[in-house]
TIKE-565209 format. One record per residue: residue in three letters; y, x, z of N, C-alpha, C in turn. Coordinates in Angstrom, 3 decimals. Layout:
+------+----------+----------+----------+----------+----------+----------+----------+----------+----------+
! resn !      n_v !      n_u !      n_w !     ca_v !     ca_u !     ca_w !      c_v !      c_u !      c_w !
+------+----------+----------+----------+----------+----------+----------+----------+----------+----------+
!  ala !        Y !        X !        Z !        Y !        X !        Z !        Y !        X !        Z !
...
+------+----------+----------+----------+----------+----------+----------+----------+----------+----------+
This chain:
+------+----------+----------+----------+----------+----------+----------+----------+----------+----------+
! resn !      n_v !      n_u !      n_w !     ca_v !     ca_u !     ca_w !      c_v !      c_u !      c_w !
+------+----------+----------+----------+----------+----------+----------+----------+----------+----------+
!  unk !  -86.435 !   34.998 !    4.871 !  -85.196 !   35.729 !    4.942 !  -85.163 !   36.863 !    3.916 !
!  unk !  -86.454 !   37.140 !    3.905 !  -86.732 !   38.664 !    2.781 !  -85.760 !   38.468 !    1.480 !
!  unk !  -86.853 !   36.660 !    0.907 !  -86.432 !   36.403 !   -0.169 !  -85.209 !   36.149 !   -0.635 !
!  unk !  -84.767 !   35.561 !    0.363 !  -83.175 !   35.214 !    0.008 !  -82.343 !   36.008 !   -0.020 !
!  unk !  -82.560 !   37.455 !    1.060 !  -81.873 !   38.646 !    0.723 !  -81.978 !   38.894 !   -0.272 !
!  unk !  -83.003 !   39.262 !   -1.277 !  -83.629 !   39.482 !   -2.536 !  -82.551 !   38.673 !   -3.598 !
!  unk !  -82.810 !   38.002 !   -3.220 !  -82.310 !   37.248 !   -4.349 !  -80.627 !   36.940 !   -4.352 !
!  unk !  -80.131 !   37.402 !   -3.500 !  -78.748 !   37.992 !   -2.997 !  -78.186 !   39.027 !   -3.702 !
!  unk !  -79.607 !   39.864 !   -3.797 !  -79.208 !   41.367 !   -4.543 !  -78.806 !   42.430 !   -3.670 !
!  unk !  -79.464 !   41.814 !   -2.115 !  -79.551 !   42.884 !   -0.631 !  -80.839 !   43.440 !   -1.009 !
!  unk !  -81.141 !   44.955 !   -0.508 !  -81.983 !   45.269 !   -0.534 !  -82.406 !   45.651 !    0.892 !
!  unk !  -83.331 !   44.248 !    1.352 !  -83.392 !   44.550 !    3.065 !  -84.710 !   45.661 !    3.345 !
!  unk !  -84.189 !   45.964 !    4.178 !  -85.439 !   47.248 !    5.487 !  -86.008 !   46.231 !    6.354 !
!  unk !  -87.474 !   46.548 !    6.383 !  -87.642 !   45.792 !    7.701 !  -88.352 !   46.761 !    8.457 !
!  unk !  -87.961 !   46.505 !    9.975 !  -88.514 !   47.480 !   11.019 !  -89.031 !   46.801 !   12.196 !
!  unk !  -90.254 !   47.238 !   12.371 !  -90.303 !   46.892 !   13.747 !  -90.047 !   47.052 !   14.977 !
!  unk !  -90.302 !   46.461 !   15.900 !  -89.586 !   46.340 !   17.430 !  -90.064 !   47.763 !   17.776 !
!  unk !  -88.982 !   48.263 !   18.665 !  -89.046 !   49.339 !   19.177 !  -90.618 !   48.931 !   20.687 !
!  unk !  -91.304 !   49.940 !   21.224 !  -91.918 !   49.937 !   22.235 !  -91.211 !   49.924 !   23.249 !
!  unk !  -92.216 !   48.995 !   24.014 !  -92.064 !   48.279 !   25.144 !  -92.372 !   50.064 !   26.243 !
!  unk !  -91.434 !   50.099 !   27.311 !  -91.926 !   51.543 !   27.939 !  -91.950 !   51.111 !   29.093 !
!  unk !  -93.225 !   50.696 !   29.587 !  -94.044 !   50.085 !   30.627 !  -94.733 !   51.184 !   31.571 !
!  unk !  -95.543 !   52.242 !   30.749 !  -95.860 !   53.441 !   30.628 !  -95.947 !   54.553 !   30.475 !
!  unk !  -96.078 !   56.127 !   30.891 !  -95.649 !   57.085 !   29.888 !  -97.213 !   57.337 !   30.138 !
!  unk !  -98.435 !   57.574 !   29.098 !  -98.196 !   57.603 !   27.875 !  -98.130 !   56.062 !   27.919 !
!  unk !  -97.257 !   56.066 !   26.373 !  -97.510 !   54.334 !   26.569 !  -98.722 !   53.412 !   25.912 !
!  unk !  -98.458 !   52.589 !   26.276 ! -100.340 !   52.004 !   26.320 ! -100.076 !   51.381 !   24.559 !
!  unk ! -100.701 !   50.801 !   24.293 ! -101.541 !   50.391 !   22.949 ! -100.392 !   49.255 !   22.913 !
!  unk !  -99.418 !   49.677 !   21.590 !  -98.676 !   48.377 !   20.794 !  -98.762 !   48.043 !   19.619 !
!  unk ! -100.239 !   47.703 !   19.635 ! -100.046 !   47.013 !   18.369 !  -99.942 !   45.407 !   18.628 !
!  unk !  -99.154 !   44.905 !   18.053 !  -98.894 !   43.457 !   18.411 !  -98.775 !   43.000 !   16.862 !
!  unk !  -98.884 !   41.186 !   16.651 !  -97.993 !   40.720 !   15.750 !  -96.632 !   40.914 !   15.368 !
!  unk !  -95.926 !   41.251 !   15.976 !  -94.856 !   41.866 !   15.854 !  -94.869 !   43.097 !   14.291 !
!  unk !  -95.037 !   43.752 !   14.760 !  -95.113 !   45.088 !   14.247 !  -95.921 !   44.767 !   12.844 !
!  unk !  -97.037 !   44.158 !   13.060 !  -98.275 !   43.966 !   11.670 !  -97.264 !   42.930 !   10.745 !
!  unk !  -96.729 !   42.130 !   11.371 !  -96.104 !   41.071 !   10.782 !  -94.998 !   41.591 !    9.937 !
!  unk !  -94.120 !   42.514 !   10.497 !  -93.085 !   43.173 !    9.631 !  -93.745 !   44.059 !    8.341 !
!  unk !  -95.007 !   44.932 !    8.817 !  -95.359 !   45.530 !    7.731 !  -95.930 !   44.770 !    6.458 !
!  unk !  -96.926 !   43.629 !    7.206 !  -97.218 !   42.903 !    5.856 !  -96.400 !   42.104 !    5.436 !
!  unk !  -94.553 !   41.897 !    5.754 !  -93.711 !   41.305 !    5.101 !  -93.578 !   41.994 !    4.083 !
!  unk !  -93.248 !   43.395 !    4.430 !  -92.567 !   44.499 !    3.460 !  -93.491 !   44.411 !    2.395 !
!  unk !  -94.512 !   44.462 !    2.784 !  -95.356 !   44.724 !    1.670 !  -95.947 !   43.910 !    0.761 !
!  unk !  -95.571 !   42.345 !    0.984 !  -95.797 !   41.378 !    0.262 !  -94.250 !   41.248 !   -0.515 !
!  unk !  -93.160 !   41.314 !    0.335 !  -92.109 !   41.622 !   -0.753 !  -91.943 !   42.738 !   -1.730 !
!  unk !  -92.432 !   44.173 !   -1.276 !  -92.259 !   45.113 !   -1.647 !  -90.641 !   45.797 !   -1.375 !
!  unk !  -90.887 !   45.749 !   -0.069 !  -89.277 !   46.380 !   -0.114 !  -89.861 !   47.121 !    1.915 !
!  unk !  -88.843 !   48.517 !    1.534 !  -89.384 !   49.431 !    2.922 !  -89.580 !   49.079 !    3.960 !
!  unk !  -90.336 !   49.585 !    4.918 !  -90.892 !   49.104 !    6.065 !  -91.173 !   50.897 !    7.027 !
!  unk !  -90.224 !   50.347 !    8.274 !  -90.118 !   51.427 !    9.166 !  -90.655 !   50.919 !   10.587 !
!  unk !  -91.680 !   51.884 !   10.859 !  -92.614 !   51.427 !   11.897 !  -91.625 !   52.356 !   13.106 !
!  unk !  -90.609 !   51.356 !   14.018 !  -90.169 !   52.121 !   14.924 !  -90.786 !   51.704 !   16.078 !
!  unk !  -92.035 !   51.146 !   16.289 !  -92.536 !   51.051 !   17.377 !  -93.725 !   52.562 !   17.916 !
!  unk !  -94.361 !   52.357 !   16.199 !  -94.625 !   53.591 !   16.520 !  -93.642 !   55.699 !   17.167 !
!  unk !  -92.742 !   54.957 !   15.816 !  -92.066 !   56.301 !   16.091 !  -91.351 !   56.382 !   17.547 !
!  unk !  -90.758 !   55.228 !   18.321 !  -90.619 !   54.914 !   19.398 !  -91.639 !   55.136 !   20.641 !
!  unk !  -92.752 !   55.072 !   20.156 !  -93.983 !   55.292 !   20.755 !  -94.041 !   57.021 !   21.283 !
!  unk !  -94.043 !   57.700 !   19.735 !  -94.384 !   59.169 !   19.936 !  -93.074 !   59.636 !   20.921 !
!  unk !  -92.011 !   58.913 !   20.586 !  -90.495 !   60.107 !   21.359 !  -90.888 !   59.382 !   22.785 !
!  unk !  -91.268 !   58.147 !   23.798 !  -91.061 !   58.111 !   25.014 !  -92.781 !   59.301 !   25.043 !
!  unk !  -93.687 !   59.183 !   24.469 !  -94.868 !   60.323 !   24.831 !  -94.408 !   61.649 !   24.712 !
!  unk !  -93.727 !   62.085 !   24.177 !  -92.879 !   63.321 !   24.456 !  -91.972 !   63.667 !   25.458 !
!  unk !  -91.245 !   62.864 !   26.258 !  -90.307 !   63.121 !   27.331 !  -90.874 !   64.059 !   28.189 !
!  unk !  -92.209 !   63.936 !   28.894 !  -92.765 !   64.412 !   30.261 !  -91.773 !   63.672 !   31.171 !
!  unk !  -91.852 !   62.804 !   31.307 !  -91.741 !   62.219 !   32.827 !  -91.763 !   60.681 !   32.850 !
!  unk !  -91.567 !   60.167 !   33.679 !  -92.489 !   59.109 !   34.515 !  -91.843 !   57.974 !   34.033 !
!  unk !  -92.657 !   57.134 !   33.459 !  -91.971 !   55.878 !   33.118 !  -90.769 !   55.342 !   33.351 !
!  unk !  -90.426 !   55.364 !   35.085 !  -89.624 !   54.445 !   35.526 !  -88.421 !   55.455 !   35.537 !
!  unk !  -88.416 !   57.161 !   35.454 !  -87.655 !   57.663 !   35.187 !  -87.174 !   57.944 !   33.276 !
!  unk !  -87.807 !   57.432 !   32.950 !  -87.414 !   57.260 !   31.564 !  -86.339 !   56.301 !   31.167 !
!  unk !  -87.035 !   55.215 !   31.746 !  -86.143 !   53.754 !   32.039 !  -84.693 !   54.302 !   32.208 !
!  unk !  -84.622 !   54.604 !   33.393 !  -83.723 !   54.747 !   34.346 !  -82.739 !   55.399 !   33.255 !
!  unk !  -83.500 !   56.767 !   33.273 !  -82.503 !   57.208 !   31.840 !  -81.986 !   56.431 !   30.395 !
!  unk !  -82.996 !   55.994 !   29.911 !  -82.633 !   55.390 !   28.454 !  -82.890 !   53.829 !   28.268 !
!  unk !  -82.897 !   52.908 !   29.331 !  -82.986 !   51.552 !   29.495 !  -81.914 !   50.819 !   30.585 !
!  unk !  -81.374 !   49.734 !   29.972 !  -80.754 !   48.857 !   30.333 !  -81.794 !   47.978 !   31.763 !
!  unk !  -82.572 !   48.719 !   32.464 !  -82.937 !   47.753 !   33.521 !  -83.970 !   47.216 !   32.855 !
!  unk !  -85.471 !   48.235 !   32.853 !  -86.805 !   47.121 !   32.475 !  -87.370 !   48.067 !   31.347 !
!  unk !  -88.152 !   47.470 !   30.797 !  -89.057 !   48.011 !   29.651 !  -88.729 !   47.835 !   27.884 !
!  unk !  -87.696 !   47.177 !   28.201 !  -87.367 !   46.513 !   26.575 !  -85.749 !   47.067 !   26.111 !
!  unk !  -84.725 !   46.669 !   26.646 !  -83.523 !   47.062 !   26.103 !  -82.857 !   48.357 !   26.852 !
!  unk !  -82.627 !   49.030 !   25.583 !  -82.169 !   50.346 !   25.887 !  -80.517 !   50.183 !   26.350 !
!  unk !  -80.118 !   51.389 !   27.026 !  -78.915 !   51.939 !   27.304 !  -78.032 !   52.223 !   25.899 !
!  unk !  -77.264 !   52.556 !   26.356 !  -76.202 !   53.475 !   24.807 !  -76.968 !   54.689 !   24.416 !
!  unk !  -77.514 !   55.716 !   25.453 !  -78.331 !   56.680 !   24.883 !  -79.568 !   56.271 !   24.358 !
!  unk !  -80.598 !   55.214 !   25.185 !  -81.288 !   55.096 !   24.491 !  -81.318 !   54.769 !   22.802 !
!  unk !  -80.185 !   53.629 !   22.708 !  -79.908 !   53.133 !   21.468 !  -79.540 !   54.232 !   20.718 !
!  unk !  -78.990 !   55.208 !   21.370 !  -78.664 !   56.197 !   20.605 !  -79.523 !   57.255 !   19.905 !
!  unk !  -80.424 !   57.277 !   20.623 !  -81.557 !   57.891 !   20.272 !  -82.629 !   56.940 !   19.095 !
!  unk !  -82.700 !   55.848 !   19.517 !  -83.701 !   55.060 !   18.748 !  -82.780 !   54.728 !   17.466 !
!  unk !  -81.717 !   54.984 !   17.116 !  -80.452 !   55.134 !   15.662 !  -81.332 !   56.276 !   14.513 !
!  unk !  -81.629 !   57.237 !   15.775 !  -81.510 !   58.817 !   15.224 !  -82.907 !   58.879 !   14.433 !
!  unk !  -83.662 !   57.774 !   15.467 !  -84.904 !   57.956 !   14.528 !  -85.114 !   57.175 !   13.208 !
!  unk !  -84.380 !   55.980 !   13.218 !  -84.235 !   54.956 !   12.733 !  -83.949 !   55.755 !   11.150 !
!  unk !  -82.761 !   56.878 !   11.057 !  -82.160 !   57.288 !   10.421 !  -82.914 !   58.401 !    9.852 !
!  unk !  -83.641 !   58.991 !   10.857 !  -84.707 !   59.674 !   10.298 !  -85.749 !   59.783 !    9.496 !
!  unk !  -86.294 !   57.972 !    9.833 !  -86.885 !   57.553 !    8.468 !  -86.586 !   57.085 !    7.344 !
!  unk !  -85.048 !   56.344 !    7.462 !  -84.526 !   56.409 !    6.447 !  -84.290 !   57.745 !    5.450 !
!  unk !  -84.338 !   58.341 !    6.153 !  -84.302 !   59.877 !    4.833 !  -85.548 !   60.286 !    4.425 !
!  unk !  -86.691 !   60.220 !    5.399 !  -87.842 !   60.639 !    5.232 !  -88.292 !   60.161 !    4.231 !
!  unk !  -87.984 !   58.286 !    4.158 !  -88.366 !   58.001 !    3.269 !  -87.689 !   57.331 !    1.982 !
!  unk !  -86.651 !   58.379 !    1.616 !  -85.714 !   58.562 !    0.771 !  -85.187 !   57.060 !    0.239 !
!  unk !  -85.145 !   56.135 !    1.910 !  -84.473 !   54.596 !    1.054 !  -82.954 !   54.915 !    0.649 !
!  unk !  -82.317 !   54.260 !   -0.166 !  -81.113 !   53.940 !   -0.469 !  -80.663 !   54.626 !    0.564 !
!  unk !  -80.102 !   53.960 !    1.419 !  -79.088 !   54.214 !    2.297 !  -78.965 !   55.463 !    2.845 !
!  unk !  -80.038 !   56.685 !    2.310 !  -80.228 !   58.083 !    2.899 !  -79.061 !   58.208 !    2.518 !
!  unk !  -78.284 !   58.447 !    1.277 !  -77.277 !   59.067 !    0.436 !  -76.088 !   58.900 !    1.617 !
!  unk !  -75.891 !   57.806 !    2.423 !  -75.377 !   57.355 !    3.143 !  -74.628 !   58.611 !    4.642 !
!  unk !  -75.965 !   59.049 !    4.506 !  -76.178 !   59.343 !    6.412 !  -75.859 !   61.100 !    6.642 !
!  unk !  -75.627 !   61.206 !    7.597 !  -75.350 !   62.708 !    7.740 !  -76.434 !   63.607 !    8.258 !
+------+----------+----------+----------+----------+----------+----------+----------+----------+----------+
């Protein structure tokens, strides 16, 4: 998919899956998932935003209890967020986009 974006003359982002919040703190995600996106990026050479991690650090920051995390920023379970959650996981999303001055920073507010 990389390539064909590429060769489109898209310049794709790839990111990984947000964390699974099973836990607060949350337990160990490193999966294929996540390794798999980075060594895409990096065999294409085009950016790579680790939002599992950064997803990782903001539910270890809340202080409070897993299932009240959920409750707050999940659609029912450990995987799909609410509107706030999504809303929140945008902010970070966007955050690294500036951090790491891709294209689309020029973009964002």
């Amino acid at each position: 998919m990389v390539s064909d974006a590429q060769t489109a003359g898209v310049n794709p982002i790839l990111v990984s899956p947000p964390a699974r919040l099973s836990s607060i703190p949350v337990g160990d995600q490193s999966s294929l998932h996540a390794a798999a996106a980075k060594a895409a990026a990096t065999a294409k050479n085009c950016p790579y935003i680790d939002l599992t991690a950064l997803s990782t650090a903001w539910y270890n920051s809340l202080g409070m209890s897993a299932s009240a995390a959920q409750t707050m920023y999940h659609q029912g379970g450990a995987t799909h967020t609410n509107l706030l959650g999504a809303d929140k996981l945008a902010g970070l999303l966007a955050k690294a986009i500036k951090d790491q001055s891709i294209g689309l920073a020029k973009y964002l507010r």
